[in-house]
C-alpha positions in Angstrom: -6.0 0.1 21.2 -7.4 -3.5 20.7 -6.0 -6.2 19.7 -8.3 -9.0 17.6 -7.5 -12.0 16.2 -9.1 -15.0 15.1 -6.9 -17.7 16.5 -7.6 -19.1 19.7 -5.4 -19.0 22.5 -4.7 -19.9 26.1 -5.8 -16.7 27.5 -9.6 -16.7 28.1 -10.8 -14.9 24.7 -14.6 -13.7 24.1 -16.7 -14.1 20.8 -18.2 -11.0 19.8 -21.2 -10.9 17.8 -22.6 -7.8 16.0 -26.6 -8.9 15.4 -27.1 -12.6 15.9 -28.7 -14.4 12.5 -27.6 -11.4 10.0 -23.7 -12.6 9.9 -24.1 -12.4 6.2 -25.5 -8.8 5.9 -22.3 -8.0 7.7 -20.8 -6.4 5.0 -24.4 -4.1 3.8 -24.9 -3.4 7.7 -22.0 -1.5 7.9 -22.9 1.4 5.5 -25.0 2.6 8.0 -23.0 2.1 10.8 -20.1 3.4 9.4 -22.5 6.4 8.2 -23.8 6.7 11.8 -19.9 6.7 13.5 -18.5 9.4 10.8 -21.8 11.5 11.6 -20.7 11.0 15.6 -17.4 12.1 14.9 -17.9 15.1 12.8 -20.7 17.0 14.6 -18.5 16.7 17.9 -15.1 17.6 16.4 -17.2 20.9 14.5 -18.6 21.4 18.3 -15.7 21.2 20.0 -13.4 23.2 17.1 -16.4 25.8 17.2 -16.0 26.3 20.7 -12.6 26.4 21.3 -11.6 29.0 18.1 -14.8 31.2 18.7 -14.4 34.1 21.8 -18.2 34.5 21.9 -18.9 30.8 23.0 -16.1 31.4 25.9 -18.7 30.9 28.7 -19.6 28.7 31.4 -22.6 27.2 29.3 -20.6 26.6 26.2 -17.5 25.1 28.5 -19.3 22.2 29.5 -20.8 22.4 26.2 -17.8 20.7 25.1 -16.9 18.8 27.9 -20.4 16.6 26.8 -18.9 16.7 22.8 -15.1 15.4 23.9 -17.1 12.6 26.1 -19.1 12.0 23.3 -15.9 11.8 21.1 -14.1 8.8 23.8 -17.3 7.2 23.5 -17.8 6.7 20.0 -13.6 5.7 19.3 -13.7 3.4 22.5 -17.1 1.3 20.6 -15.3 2.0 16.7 -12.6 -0.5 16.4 -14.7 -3.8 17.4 -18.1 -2.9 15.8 -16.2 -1.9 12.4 -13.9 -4.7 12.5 -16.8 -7.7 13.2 -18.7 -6.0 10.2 -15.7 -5.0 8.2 -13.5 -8.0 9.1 -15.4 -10.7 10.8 -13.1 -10.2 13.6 -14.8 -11.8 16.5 -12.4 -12.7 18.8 -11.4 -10.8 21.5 -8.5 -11.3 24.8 -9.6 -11.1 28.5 -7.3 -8.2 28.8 -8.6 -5.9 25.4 -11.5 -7.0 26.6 -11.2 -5.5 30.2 -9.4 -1.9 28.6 -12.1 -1.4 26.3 -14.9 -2.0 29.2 -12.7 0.2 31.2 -13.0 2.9 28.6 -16.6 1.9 28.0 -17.9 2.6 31.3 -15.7 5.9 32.0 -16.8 7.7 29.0 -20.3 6.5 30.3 -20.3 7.6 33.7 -18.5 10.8 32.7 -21.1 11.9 30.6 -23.4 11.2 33.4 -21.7 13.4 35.3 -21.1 15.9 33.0 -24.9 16.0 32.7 -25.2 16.7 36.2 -22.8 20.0 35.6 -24.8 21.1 33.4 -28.1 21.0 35.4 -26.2 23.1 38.0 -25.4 25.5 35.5 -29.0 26.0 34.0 -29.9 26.4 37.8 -27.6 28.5 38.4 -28.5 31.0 35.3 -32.8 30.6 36.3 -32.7 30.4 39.6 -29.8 33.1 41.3 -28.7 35.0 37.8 -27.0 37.8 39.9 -24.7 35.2 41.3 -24.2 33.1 38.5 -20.4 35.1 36.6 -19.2 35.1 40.2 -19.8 31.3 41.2 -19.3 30.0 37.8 -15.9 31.1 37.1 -13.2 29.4 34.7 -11.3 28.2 38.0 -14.8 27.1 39.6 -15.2 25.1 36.1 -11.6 23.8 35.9 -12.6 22.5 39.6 -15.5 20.9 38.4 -13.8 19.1 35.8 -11.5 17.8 37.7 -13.5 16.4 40.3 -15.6 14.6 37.7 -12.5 13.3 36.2 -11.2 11.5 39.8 -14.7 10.7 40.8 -14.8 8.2 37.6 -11.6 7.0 38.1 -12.5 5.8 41.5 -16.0 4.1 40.5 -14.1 2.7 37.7 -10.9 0.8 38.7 -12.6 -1.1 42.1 -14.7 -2.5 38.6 -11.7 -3.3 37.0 -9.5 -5.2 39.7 -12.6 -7.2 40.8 -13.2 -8.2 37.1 -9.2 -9.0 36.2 -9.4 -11.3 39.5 -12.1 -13.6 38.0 -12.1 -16.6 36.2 -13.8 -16.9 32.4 -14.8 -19.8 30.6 -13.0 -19.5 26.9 -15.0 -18.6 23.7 -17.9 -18.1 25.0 -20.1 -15.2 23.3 -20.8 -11.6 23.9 -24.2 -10.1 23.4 -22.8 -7.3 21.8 -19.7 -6.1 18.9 -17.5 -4.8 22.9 -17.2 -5.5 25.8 -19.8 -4.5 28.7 -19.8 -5.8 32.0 -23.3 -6.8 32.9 -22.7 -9.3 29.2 -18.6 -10.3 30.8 -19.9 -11.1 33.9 -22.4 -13.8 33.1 -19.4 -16.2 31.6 -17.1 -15.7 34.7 -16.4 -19.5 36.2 -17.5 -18.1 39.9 -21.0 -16.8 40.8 -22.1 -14.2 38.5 -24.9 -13.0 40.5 -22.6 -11.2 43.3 -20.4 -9.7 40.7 -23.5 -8.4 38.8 -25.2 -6.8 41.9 -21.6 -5.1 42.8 -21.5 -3.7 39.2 -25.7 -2.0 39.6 -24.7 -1.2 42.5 -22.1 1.4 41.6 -24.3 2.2 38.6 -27.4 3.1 41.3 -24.8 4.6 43.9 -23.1 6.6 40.1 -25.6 7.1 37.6 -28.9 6.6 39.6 -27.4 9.5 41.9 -26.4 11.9 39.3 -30.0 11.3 37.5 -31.6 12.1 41.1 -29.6 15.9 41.5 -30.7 16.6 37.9 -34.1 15.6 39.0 -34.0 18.1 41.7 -32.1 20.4 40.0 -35.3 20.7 37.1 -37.9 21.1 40.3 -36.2 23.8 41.5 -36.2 25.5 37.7 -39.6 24.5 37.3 -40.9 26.6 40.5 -38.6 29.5 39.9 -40.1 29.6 36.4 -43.4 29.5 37.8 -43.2 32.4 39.5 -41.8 34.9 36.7 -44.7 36.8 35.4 -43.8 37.9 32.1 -45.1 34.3 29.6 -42.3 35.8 27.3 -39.6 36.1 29.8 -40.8 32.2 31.2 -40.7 31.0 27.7 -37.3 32.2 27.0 -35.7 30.9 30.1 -37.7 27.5 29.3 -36.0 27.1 25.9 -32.3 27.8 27.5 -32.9 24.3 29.2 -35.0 22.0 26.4 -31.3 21.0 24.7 -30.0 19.5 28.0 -33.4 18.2 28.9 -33.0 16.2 25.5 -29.8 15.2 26.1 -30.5 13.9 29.6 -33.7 12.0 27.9 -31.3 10.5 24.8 -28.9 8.9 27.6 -30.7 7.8 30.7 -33.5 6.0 29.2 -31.4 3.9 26.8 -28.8 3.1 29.5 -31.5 1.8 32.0 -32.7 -0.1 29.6 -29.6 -1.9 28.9 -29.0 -2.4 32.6 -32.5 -3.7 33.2 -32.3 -5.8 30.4 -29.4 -7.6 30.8 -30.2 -8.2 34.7 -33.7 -8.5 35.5 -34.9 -10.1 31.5 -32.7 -12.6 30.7 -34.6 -14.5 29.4 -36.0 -11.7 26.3 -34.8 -12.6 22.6 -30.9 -12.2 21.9 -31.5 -9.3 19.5 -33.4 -6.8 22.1 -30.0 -6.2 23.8 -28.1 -5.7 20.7 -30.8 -3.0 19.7 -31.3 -1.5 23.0 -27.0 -1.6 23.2 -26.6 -0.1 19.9 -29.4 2.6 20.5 -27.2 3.4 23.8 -23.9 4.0 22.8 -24.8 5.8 19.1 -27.6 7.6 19.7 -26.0 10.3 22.4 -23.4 11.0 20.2 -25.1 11.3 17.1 -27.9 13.9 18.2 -26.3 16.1 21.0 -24.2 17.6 18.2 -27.6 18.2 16.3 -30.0 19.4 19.4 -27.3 21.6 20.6 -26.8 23.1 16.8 -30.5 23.6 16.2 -31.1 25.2 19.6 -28.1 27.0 20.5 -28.2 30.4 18.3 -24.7 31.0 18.9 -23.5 27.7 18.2 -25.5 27.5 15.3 -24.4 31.3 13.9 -20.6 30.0 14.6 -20.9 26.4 12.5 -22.7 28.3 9.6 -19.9 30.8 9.8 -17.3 28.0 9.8 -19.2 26.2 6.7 -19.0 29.4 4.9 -15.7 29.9 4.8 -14.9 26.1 4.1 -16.7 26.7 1.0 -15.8 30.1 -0.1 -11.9 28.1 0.7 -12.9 25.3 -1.5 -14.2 27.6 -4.5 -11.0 29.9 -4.5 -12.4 32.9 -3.8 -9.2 34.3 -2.0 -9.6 38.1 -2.2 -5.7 38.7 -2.0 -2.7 36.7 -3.4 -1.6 36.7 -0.1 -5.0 34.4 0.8 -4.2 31.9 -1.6 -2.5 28.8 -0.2 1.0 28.2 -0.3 0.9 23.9 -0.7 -0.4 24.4 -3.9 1.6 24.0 -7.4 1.2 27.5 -9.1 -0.1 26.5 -12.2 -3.0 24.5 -10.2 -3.6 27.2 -8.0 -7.1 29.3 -8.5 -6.5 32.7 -10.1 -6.4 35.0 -7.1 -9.0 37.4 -7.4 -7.5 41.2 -8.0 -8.2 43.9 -4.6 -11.3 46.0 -5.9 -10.0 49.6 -6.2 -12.0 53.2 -5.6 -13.3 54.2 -8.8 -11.0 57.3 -9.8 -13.1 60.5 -9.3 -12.1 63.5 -11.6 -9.4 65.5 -10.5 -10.5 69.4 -10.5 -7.8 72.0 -10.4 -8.9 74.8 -8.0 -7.9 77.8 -8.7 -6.1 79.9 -6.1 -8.1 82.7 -4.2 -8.0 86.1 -5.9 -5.4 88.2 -4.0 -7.9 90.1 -1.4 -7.4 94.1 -1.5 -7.4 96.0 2.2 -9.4 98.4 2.9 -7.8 101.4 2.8 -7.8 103.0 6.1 -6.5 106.4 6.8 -2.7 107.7 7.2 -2.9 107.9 11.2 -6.0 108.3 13.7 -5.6 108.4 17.4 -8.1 108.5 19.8 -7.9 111.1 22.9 -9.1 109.7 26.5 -10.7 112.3 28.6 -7.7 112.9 30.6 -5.0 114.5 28.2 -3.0 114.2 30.3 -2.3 110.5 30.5 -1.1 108.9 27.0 -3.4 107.6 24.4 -3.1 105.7 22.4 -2.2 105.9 18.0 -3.0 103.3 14.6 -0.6 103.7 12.2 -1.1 102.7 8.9 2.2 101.7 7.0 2.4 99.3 4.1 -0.6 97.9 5.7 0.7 96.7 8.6 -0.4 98.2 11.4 1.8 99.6 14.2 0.7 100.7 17.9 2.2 104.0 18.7 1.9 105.5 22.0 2.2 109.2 22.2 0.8 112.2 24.4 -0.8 115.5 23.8 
């Protein structure tokens, strides 16, 4: 998605820089960061795979659930090719235009997770405070809506960024504060004044973010008073817990990304490495833990990924039950043996013999019985070979 080079050129390029004074620990810094981004990766693919193959976790909750994991996802592959490659590579050169996509991706992912956020908070008020309306409001439609809405809403803070930024001039070679591009550290080495084009970016990041974290704000007062009121401590602690995993993810995002806004606007003047940090702790650490809060506080989520580990390694081991089980991209001879189908035990096979042949009682020759009336006929049992015949006769 981004093309690097080392060679200068006669576009205006950027220098990025990973942590400023540790350029020779490139190659030991990134272990971690390399552990860190396959850590990213894999929690939210197992969230999203969980949720998508498993008919239990088909709910409203669960939906957006994975809307926060595939944001998560862009994030972390939008940051991955510059931070690996200016550790791995020592690529540090980057052109205006790579540059500008990879901010644009940057700051979508980022606002979209901000607004996803804000869905979420709806939801949880939805479920606390007006359960009896919440499967009728919250339908698949109402969340496809949603969705999309968030979706154009981003694109149309997003691009007014963009154009303004493409139509500025940049000084060549001059260094970012972090391993990609981000706007408030682009905009202090355009040519024109960088203070208008700074207070245009906070301002749609007050008018974006600051908003979004406002509705969630009041969205949690409302839940706090509605769970004030409920009586039962049991019933108010269990509608508590259904909200501490977005409270945490709300915490894990806002606070790191004001930093960085504040930091780069207001504190110029703080030591080079507190951005980087702040930067780093920004853009990894959402990723990295919503997988794990939402896995560790989620029962069904957490009863689905054990599930899915289980089989993965009852796969791994061998232990296919039929030949039919066993995979078919395997050479036969390296193939586990397949494990024979468990039969009934066979029980002993008794021979009944056949019911003695049951005598008849012997019943007389004839009888008949004689109404009242002689007149009228009666009725006469005959017995004959012992089957027995209705006669009708008159006296």
């Amino acid at each position: 998605m981004l093309v690097l080079n080392n060679t200068t050129s006669l576009s205006p390029t950027f220098r990025l820089t990973a942590f400023p004074g540790l350029e020779g620990n490139h190659m030991w810094l990134s272990i971690p960061f390399s552990c860190l981004y396959a850590t990213a990766l894999l929690g939210n693919s197992m969230i999203l795979f969980v949720i998508i193959t498993e008919r239990s976790l088909h709910k409203p909750r669960y939906y957006f659930v994975s809307m926060l994991s595939g944001v998560d996802l862009g994030l972390t592959i939008t940051t991955l090719p510059t931070m690996l490659g200016v550790l791995w590579f020592n690529l540090q050169e980057i052109s205006l235009n790579a540059c500008i996509i990879q901010m644009f991706f940057l700051h979508f992912f980022s606002f979209l997770e901000s607004s996803v956020l804000l869905a979420m908070a709806f939801d949880r008020f939805m479920a606390i405070c007006d359960p009896l309306r919440y499967a009728a409001i919250l339908t698949n439609s109402t969340i496809m809506l949603i969705g999309l809405v968030i979706f154009v809403k981003q694109m149309a803070c997003i691009l007014p960024i963009v154009l303004a930024l493409k139509g500025l001039s940049f000084h060549r070679g001059h260094e970012l504060s972090h391993p990609y591009c981000y706007h408030p550290d682009m905009i202090k080495h355009s040519c024109t004044n960088p203070w208008l084009s700074s207070l245009i970016g906070l301002f749609f990041l007050l008018s974006h973010s600051g908003v979004d974290l406002l509705f969630i704000l009041l969205s949690y007062i409302l839940i706090l008073r509605t769970l004030l009121s409920i009586t039962s401590p049991n019933e108010r602690r269990k509608a508590f817990n259904t909200c501490v995993s977005h409270i945490a993810a709300v915490t894990i995002f806002f606070v790191p990304m004001i930093s960085v806004s504040l930091t780069h606007r207001l504190f110029v003047t703080a030591p080079h490495i507190v951005p980087v940090i702040m930067a780093n702790i920004y853009l990894l650490l959402p990723p990295i833990l919503n997988p794990i809060i939402y896995s560790l506080k989620t029962k069904l989520i957490r009863q689905a990924l054990l599930r899915l580990l289980q089989s993965k390694e009852a796969l791994s081991q061998g232990n296919w039950q039929t030949p039919a089980q066993r995979p078919t991209n395997c050479v036969e001879d390296g193939c586990p043996p397949a494990a024979e189908p468990t039969r009934a035990l066979a029980q002993p096979q008794v021979r009944r013999q056949p019911p003695a042949a049951r005598t008849p009682t012997p019943y007389p020759a004839s009888f008949s019985v004689t109404p009242q009336n002689a007149e009228k006929p009666h009725l006469a049992l005959t017995n004959t070979s012992y089957y027995y015949q209705l006669q009708v006769s008159t006296k």
